[in-house]
C-alpha positions in Angstrom: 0.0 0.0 0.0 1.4 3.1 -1.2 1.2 6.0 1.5 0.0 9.7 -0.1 -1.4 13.0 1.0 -4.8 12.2 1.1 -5.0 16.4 1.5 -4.8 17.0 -1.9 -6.1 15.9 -5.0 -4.2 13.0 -6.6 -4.4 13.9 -10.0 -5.1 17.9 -10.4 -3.1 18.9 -7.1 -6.6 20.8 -6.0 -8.5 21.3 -2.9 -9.5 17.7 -2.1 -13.6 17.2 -1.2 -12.9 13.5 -1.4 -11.1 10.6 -0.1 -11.5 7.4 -1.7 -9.7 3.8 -1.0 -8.0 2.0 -4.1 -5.8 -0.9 -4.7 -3.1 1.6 -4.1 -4.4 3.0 -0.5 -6.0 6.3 0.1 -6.1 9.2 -2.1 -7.8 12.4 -1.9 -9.7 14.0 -5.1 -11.2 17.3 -6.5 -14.6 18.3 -6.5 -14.2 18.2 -10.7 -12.1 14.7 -10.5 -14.7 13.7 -7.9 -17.4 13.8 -10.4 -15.7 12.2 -13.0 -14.9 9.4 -10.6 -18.4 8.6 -9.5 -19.7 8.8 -13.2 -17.0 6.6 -14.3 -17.7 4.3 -11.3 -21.4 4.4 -12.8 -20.9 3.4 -16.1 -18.5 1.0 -15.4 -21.4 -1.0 -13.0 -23.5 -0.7 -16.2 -21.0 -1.4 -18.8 -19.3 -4.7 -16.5 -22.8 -6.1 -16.2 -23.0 -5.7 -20.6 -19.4 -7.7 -20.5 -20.9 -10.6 -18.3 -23.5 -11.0 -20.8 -21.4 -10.8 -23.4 -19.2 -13.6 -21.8 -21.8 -15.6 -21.0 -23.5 -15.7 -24.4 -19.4 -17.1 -26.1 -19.8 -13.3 -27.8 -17.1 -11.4 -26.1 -14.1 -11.3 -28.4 -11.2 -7.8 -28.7 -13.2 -6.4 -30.8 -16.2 -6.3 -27.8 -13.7 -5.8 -24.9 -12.4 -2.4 -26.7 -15.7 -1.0 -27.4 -16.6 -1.7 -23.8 -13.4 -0.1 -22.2 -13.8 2.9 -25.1 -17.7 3.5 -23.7 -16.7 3.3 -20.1 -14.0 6.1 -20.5 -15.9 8.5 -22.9 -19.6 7.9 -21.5 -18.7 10.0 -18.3 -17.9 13.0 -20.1 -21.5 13.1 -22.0 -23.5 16.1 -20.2 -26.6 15.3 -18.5 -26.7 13.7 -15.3 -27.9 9.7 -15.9 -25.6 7.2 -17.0 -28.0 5.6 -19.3 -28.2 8.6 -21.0 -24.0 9.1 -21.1 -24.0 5.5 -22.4 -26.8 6.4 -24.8 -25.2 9.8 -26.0 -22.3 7.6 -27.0 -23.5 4.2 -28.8 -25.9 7.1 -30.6 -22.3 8.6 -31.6 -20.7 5.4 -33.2 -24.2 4.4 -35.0 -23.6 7.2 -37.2 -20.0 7.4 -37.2 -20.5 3.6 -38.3 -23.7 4.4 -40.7 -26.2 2.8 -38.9 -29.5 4.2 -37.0 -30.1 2.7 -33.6 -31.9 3.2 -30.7 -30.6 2.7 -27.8 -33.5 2.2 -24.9 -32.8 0.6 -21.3 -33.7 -2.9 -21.0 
């Protein structure tokens, strides 16, 4: 366990308003890091659940396993306030990056 200054934020330096426990020990975080942390932290649950099934069902390859990981870091930055909606923001994204309509609706 690695031993840091839990008062200030581990990756901007700031004012912590935070202090989480990792793999790594304490570490303190920004109000603006803070958020980013909890969103990710929500889409991941979401997302982690999608690679189970994925599993499960023989269907998770690379190709799956990237678009996951690639959803889980860019979904948190979407605006709004509900992760469906981050998650929805971005598979709307690739459909037409990829030429395809789609509809993306919670199950």
């Amino acid at each position: 366990m690695t031993l840091r200054d839990t008062s200030v934020c581990v990756y901007e330096g700031g004012r912590v308003v935070t202090v989480r426990s990792g793999k790594t020990g304490k570490y303190g975080l920004c109000a603006s890091c803070a958020d980013i942390t909890e969103r990710t932290d929500a889409v991941s649950e979401i997302m982690e659940g999608f690679r189970t099934r994925m599993r499960e069902a023989g269907r998770l390859d690379e190709r799956i396993e990237d678009f996951i990981n690639g959803v889980i870091i860019c979904a948190p930055l979407a605006p709004g306030s509900d992760p469906l909606a981050w998650i929805s923001t971005v598979f709307q994204h690739l459909a037409k990056r990829c030429g395809v309509e789609a509809e993306v609706t919670a199950a």
